[in-house]
C-alpha angles and dihedrals in degrees: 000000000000115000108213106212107208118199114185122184114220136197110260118282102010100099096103097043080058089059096049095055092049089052090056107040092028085093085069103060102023080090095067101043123340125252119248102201148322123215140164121204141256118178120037115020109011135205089053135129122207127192140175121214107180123200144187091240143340099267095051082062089045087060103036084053094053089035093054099034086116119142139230081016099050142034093034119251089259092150101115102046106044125104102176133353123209133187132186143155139225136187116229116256111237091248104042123107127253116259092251125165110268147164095232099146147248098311125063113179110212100203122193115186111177122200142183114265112290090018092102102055091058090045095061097034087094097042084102093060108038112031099080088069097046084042092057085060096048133334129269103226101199131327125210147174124226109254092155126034115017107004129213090053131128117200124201138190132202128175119203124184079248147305100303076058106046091050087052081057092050093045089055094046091038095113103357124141093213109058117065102040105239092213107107105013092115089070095037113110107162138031119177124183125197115179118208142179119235117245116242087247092051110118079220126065 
């Protein structure tokens, strides 16, 4: 299974205009492959929207992307309002959940921690053990790790009910020696957040 993250860029202002315009055409291409999920953000660079498509393989995406390239039904007339588009994929992680439909909540955390060569590989060594207990605070969502785009990166992707939520998380993580796993640091040099809000057509909310 690969999971292709899509960022676009969008003029100010027309985020939700581009939702709108998933929600409308999106019956069109769930046949082919399902959405993940579908996000703008909120925090960072605004005026963004951010989705995950996942696939058996690479060349099932290949094909569904020939197969649905269908205008004016799919992809939606966004045009006019686009300002860059980026693509990359990343490879499961053993322990990360399927993108299965699913009622999180208002708030989704995108997580990007970058590490030296090797680095990546420690640091998720300890995921298994100790992510029961950080999911029984809130759920990981899905985990990666880059295969196309920068290498040597893990993504990560949490959901709260919303942001009084998500800071209760991080108070009860604030100092703990189980979350986040130690192994690998040492090889860490880099860590980026973005928060979102899901769309109204997003599988996950």
């Amino acid at each position: 299974m690969i999971v292709e993250l899509r960022t676009y860029l969008l003029k100010p202002g027309s985020a939700p205009e581009v939702e709108a315009l998933f929600k409308k055409h999106l019956h069109h291409r769930m046949p082919a492959s399902p959405l993940g999920g579908l996000w703008h953000t909120t925090s960072g660079v605004l005026n963004r929207i951010v989705h995950l498509w996942p696939y058996d393989t690479i060349e099932q995406r290949m094909q569904v992307r020939k197969d649905m390239w269908k205008p004016p039904d799919w992809p939606p007339p966004l045009r006019p309002f686009l300002v860059e588009m980026e693509a990359e994929v990343w490879l499961p992680a053993p322990f990360s959940p399927s993108l299965a439909p699913a009622q999180h909540g208002g708030l989704y955390e995108f997580c990007i921690d970058s590490f030296l060569p090797g680095g990546l590989d420690h640091y998720a060594r300890d995921w298994t053990e100790k992510l029961p207990a950080r999911n029984e605070l809130s759920p990981l969502v899905f985990c990666g790790v880059s295969e196309l785009g920068v290498l040597n990166r893990l993504l990560h992707v949490w959901a709260y009910r919303d942001s009084a939520h998500r800071d209760e998380v991080h108070r009860a993580l604030a100092g703990s020696s189980d979350w986040p796993p130690a192994s690998g640091h040492d090889k860490l040099v880099r860590q980026e957040s973005i928060l979102t809000a899901p769309a109204e057509c997003s599988p996950l909310n």
